[in-house]
C-alpha positions in Angstrom: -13.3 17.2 -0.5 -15.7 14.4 0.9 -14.2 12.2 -2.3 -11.0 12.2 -1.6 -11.7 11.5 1.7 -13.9 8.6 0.7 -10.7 7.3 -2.1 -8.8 7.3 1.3 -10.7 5.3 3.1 -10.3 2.8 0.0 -7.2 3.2 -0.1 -6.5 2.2 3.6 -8.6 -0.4 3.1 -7.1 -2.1 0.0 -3.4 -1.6 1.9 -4.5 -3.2 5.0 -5.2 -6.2 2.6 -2.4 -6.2 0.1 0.5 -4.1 1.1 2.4 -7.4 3.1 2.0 -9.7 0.7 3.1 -7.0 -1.7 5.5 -6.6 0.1 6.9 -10.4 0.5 6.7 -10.7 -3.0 9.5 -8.1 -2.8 11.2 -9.7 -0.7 11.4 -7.2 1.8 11.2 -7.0 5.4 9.2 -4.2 6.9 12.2 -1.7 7.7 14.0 -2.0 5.0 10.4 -1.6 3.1 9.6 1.5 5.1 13.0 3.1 4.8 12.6 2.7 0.6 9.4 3.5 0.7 10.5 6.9 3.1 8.2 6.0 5.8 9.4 4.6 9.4 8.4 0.8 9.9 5.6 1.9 12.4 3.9 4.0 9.9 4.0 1.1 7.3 3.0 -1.6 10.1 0.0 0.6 10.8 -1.1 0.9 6.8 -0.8 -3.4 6.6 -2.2 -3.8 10.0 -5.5 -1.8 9.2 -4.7 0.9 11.7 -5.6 5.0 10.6 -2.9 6.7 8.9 -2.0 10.1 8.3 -0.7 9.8 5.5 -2.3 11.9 2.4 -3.9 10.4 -0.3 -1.2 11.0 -3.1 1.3 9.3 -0.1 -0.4 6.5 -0.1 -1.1 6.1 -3.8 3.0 6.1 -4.1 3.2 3.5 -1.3 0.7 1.7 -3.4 3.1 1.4 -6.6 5.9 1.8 -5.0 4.9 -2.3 -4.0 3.5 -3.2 -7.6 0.1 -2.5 -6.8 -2.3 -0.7 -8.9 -2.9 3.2 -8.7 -6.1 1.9 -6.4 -3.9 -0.5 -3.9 -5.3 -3.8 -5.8 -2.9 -6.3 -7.0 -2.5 -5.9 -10.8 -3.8 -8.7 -12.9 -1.7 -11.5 -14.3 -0.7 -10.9 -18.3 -2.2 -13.9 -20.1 -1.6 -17.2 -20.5 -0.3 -16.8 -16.2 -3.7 -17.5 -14.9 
């Protein structure tokens, strides 16, 4: 139990540092984001702001792709030859 707890805490952590500009690469602002996402804007201004979440660990992971980042909430790499 204390690993999944600790994968949060990554997970939170990775968010706070990728989800906005995740997030401007879509080209979304933060409602319309949250709303797609099924989340309210103050939940996913929270996640991108650093602030504690409630949110599980499997909610998160979907916020995580649900952006284009990785399964950990790490932008993916570039394919090759896009470096």
């Amino acid at each position: 139990m204390a690993e999944v707890g600790a994968q949060r805490q990554i997970m939170l952590h990775n968010l706070a540092t990728h989800a906005a500009r995740a997030r401007d690469r879509l080209r979304l602002s933060l409602p319309d984001a949250a709303r797609l996402a099924e989340l309210t804007p103050e939940v996913l201004a929270d996640i991108e702001n650093g602030r504690n979440s409630t949110l599980s660990l499997a909610a998160l992971t979907h916020l995580a792709l649900f952006l284009g980042l990785t399964e950990s909430g790490v932008p993916r790499p570039l394919p090759p030859g896009r470096e």
